[in-house]
Each structure stands twice: as structure tokens, then as C-alpha cells.
C-alpha positions in Angstrom: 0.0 0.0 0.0 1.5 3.7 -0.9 1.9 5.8 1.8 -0.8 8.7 2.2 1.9 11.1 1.9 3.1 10.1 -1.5 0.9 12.3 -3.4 0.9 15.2 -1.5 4.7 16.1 -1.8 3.7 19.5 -3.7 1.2 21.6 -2.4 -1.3 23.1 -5.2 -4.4 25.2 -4.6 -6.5 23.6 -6.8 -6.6 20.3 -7.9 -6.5 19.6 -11.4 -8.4 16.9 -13.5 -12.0 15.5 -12.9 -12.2 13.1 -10.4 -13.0 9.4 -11.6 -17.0 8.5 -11.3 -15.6 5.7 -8.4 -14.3 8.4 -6.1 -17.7 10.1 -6.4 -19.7 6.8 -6.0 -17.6 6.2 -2.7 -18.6 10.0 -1.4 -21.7 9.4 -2.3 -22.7 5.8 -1.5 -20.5 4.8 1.3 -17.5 6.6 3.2 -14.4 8.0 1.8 -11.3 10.6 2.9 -8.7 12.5 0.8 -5.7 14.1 1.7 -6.1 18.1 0.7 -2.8 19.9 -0.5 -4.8 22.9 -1.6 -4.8 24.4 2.0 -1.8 25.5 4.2 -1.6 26.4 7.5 -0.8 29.1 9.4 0.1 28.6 13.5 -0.6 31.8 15.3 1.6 31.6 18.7 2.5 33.9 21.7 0.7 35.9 24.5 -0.7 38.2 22.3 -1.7 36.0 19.1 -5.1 35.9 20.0 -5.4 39.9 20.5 -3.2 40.2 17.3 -5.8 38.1 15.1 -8.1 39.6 17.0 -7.6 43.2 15.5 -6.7 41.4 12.1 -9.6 39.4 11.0 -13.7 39.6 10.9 -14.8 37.2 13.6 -13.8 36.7 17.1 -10.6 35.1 17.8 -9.8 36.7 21.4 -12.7 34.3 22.2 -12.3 31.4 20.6 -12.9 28.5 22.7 -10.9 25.0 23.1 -14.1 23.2 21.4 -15.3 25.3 18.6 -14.0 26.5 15.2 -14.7 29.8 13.6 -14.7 31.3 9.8 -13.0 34.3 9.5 -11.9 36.8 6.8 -8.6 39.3 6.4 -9.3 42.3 4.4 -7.7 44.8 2.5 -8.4 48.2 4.0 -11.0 48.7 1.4 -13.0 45.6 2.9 -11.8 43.3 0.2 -11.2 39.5 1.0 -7.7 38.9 0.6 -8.1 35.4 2.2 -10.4 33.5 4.3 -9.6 30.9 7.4 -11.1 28.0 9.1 -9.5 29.3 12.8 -9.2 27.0 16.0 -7.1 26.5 19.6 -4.9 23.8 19.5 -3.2 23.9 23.1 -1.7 27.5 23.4 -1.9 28.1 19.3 -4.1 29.4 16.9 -4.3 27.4 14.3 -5.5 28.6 10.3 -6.5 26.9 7.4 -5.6 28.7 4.3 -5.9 28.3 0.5 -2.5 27.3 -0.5 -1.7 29.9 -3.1 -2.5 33.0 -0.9 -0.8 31.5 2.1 2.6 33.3 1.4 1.3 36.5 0.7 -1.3 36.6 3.4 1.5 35.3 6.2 3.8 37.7 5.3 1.3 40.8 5.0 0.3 40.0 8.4 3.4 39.3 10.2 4.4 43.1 8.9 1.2 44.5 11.4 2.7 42.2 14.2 5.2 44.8 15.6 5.4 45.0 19.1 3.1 41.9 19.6 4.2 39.0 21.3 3.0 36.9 18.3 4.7 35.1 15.8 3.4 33.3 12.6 4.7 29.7 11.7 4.1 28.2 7.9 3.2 24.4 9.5 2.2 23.1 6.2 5.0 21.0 6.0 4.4 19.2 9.8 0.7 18.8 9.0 -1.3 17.2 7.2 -5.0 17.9 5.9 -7.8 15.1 5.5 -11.0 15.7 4.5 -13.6 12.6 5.5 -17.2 12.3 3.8 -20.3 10.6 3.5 -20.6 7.2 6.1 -17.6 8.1 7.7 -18.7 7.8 11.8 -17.9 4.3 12.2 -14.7 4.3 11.1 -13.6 7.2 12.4 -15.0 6.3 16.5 -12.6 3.3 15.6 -9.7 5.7 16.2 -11.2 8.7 18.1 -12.3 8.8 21.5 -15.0 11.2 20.9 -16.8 12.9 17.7 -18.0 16.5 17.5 -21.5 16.2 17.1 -22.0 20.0 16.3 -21.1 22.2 12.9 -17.6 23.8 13.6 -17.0 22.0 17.0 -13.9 19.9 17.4 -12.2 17.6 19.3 -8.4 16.9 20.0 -6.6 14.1 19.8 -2.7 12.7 19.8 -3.5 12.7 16.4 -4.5 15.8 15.9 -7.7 17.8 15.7 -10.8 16.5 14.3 -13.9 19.2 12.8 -17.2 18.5 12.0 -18.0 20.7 9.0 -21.4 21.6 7.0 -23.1 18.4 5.6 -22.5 18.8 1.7 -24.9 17.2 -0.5 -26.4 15.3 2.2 -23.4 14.0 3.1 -21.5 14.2 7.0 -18.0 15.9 6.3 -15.2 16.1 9.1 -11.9 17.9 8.7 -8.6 16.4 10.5 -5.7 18.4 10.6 -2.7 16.6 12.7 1.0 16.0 12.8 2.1 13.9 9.6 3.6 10.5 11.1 0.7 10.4 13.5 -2.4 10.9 10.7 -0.2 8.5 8.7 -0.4 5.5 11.1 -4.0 5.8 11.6 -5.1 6.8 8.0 -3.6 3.3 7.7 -6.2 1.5 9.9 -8.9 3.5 7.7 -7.6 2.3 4.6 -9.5 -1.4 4.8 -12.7 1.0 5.8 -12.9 4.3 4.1 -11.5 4.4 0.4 -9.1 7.8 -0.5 -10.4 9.6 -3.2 -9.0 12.7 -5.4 -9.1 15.6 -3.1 -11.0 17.4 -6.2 -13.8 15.8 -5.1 -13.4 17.7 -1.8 -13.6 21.4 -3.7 -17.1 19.6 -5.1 -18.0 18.9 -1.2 -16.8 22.7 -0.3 -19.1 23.6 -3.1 -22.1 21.5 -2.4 -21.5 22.9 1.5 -22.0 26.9 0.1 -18.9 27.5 1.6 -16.6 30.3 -0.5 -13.0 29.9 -0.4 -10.5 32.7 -1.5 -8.2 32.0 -3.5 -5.9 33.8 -5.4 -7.8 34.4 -8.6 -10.3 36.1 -6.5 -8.2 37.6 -3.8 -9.5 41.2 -3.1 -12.5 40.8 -5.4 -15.4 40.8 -2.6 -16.4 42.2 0.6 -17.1 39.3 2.9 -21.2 39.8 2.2 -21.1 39.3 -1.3 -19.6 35.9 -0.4 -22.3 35.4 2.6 -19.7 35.2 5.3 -22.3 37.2 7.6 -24.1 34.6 7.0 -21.9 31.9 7.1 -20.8 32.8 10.4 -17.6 34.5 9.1 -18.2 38.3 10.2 -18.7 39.3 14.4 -19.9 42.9 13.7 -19.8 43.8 17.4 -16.1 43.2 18.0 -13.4 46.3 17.4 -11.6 47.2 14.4 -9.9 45.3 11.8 -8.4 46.5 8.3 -11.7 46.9 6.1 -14.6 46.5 8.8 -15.9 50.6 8.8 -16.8 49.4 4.6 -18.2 46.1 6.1 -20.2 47.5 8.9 -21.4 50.0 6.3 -23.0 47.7 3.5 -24.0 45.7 6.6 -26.2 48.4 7.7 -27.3 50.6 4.9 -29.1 47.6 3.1 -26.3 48.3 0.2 -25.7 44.7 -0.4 -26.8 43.9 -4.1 -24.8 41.1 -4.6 -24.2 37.6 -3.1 -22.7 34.0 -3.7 -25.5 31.5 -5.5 -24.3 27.9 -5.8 -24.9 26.9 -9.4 -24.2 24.1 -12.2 -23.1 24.7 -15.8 -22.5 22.7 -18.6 -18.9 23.2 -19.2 -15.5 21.9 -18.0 -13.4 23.4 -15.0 -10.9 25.1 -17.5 -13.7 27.3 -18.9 -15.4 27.8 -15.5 -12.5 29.0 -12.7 -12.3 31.1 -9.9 -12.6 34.3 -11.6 -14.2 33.2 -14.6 -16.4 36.6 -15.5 -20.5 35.7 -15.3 -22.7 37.7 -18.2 -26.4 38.3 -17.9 -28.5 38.0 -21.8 -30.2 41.5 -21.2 -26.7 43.1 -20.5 -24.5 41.5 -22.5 -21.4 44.3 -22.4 -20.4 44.1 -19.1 -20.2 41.1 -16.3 -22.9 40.2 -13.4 -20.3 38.6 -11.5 -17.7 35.7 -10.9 -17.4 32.5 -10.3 -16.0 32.2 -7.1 -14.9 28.6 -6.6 -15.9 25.6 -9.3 -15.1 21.7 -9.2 -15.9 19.1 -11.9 -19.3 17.4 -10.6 -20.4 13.9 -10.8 -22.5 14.2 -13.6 -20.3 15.2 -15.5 -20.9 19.4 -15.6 -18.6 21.8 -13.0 -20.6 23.1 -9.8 -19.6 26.6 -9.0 -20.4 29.3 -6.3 -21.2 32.6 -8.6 -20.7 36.2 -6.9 -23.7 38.0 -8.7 -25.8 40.6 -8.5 -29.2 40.1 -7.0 -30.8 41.7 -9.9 -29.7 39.0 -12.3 -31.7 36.2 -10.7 -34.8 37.8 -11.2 -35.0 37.1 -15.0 -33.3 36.1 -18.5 -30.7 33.7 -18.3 -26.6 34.1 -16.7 -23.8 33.1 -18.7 -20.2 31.7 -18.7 -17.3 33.9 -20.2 -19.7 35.9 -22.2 -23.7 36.5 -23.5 -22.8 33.6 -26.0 -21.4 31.1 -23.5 -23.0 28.4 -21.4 -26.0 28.7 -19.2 -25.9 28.9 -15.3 -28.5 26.2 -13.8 -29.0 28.0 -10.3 -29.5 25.5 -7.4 -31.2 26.2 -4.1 -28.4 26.8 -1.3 -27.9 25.0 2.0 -28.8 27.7 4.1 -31.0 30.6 3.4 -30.2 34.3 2.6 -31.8 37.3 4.2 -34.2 38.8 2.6 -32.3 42.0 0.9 -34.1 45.5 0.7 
């Protein structure tokens, strides 16, 4: 049997090629797990890492608990999303899951506002790994855990590292388990004759399917964190103190200015035509875009599932294209959660 950690020896952000229809039919119809490569991580440590993240990002982090995780944003001054975070305790650190390809950047753009803060920001990619784990999943994994977080976004933590329950996607249970290599390694082993490993593609399909936006580089500093529903999501605590962006944030928060959000939608085409950033056209306003396809992933039947930034306006009627007024059709699917009601 290969190890677990022979095909993750170069980090990517986004997986390339579309998933075989077995990896799907074990999400789908039994239990399965993949090891993720597209995210990094960041550990936050120090007495003053909390505070520091704390004035950094949109949600709460001075206090997060021991069993909870928390979305989060880090914006531009402008209230743009230059990244977004999964964020939990581990021990004394603060842990941050990251898209891979705006890790760098991000890490080294906030470790300039660190100054006089006893904090201090660790790339841990390279100790960790990522799993994702899917569909009937429970069995296998109270084989090797002690306990299970029952709750969205609680956790638990192990020798092996920290396990995450996550959004169901597509109907289907979904934990996260982050932990130190050689230790996910030995017990990803005992999982193997139980759970089969499938293309971690079919994870940015779960991620999808979950209406959970991811920023990556393509759309770094595209969207406030609104037009991607992180206030809904969670993502956004608008009665902590200030971060870079949140006066912009509080502002379309409160003035009813928010004309856009993230649909989840399917289209016809494959994922080198529909990418992160892939410009969305409207058929009675051809000349200029409606939005932008935040995240896509091939799809089991074949199409690419996306999560489209658009404006409101172009739901109500006509038809939302691909790449252009000429290009394929959006098929717009109801989301996992619901959206207030804009005015």
C-alpha cells in the first residue's frame, strides 16, 4: 500500500483533473477521505496571538474556545477579501486553514502589522497534514477517536490531531482532520481497509455543495465578505473592534447596500472554462459582467458546480452566462442555508 503522503509532496491550490466516477460513487454511496494539498496552514503563537488576530480578522478570535471552530476573513483596508480561514485553539496556538496559493502572501502581509506583539506566525504546512472525510464516515472514524463532534464547527483533539465537524454537503457528514504527519499517517492506515481515499477534487465539489466560498488567489481582493455570505456563514462578528476593512463592512451591513451575493450553481462546461474568476454575463446586459465565479469543481454528472458572486438583480429574469452573453448557461440551485431577505 502507498503511503498517504506520496501524493501530496507539492502543495497546489486547486486540484487539477476530474475526479473518476468511483471516487464520487464512494462520497456518495459509502465513506471515503482524501488528503487536501490545496490548503496551508498558518500557526498563530504567543501571548498576544489571539489579541493580534483579533484586531486582524472579521470574527472573534480573542474568544475562541478550546471546542469550537470559527470562519474568519482578512481584508484589505478597502474591505476586500484577501483570504479566508477555518481558525481554531490547538493547546496555546491558533491554528489557520488557508488556500494554499495566498498563504505566502497573506503570512507575510500580516506578520508586517505584528510589531510590538508577542506573536509570531509559523508556515506548519510541512508538519501537517490535511484530511478531508465524507459521507458514512462515523464508524470508522469512532474506531480511532475517542470522541466525535457532534455540532457544525465543534472539534475535538486528539494525539493525532484535531478532528472538525463541517457543513453536511450534498447530504453527506463531512469532518476535517488536521494533525502532525507520522501520526495521521499511522491511523489513515487502519482506515484504509474502511474508508476508500479519493481525489481531493472531489473535496472542492464537497466545499461547493457545503455553500462555503474559499479565497483564493484568482479572486483575492475581489469581494467584501457579504457578497460571499460570510455574515451569514458565520464568518463576520460585527460587534467586536476594528480590523483592516470593517468601517466598509459595517457600512454595507447596515445601509441595506448589499446587491450582490454567492449563488451555488451548475453549468454545462468543463473546470478550465469555469474557474475562480471566470467573469459571469447576464442575456439582457450582455457588455459588461454580473459577477464571478468564485470557486468551481468538476461534478459527478459530469458538468462543473460553481459558487457565482452575482448581483441580485440577475436572478430575477433572463438567463446568466459563462465567459460571455454567447457562453454556457448557469443552472442555479437552491443553497444549504438561506439568505436574508435584501431590501
Amino acid at each position: 500500500m502507498n503511503s498517504p503522503l506520496d501524493s501530496a509532496a507539492a502543495p497546489v491550490t486547486s486540484v487539477a483533473g476530474r475526479p473518476s466516477a468511483a471516487d464520487f460513487e464512494a462520497v456518495l454511496k459509502g465513506g471515503a477521505y482524501a488528503i487536501l494539498p490545496q490548503f496551508g496552514v498558518i500557526d498563530a503563537t504567543g501571548d498576544d496571538a489571539a489579541s493580534f488576530l483579533h484586531s486582524q480578522l472579521t470574527n472573534d478570535i480573542q474568544h475562541l474556545d478550546v471546542t469550537g471552530a470559527r470562519l474568519a476573513g482578512y481584508c484589505s483596508a478597502k474591505g476586500r477579501l484577501l483570504a479566508s480561514f477555518l481558525a481554531w485553539k490547538t493547546g496555546e496556538t491558533i491554528r489557520l486553514l488557508i488556500a494554499k496559493d495566498v498563504q505566502a502572501s497573506v503570512q507575510k502581509r500580516l506578520s508586517m502589522f505584528v510589531l510590538r506583539a508577542k506573536a509570531k506566525l509559523v508556515d506548519d504546512s510541512e508538519k501537517l497534514l490535511v484530511v478531508g472525510l465524507a459521507g458514512n464516515v462515523r464508524g470508522a472514524l469512532a474506531a480511532g477517536f475517542d470522541a466525535l463532534p457532534d455540532g457544525v464547527h465543534v472539534k475535538v483533539d486528539d494525539p493525532a490531531g484535531t478532528l472538525i465537524r463541517l457543513p453536511d454537503a450534498a447530504g453527506l457528514l463531512r469532518y476535517l482532520w488536521v494533525g502532525p504527519k507520522e501520526a495521521v499517517e499511522a491511523r489513515l492506515a487502519a482506515l484504509d481497509g474502511k474508508l476508500t481515499r479519493v481525489s481531493p477534487a472531489v473535496w472542492d465539489w464537497l466545499d461547493i455543495r457545503a455553500g462555503e466560498p474559499r479565497i483564493t488567489q484568482p479572486v483575492s481582493e475581489q469581494f467584501v465578505p457579504q457578497m460571499v455570505n460570510y455574515d451569514v456563514l458565520g464568518g463576520v462578528n460585527f460587534k467586536k473592534g476594528c480590523y483592516p476593512g470593517q468601517e466598509i463592512v459595517a457600512r454595507s451591513q447596515y445601509r441595506g447596500t448589499i446587491k450582490r451575493r454567492t449563488a451555488l450553481a451548475s453549468v454545462a462546461a468543463e473546470a478550465d472554462a469555469a474557474h475562480a474568476g471566470a467573469e459571469l454575463f447576464h442575456s439582457d446586459d450582455p457588455g459588461q459582467p454580473c459577477g464571478m465565479v468564485v470557486n468551481a469543481a468538476a461534478a459527478p454528472d459530469g458538468g462543473t458546480d460553481l459558487l457565482a458572486e452575482i448581483k441580485l438583480a440577475a436572478l430575477e429574469s433572463g438567463s446568466v452566462h459563462l465567459g460571455g452573453a454567447g457562453g454556457p448557461a448557469l443552472r442555479f440551485l437552491p443553497l444549504p442555508y438561506a439568505l436574508p431577505a435584501e431590501v
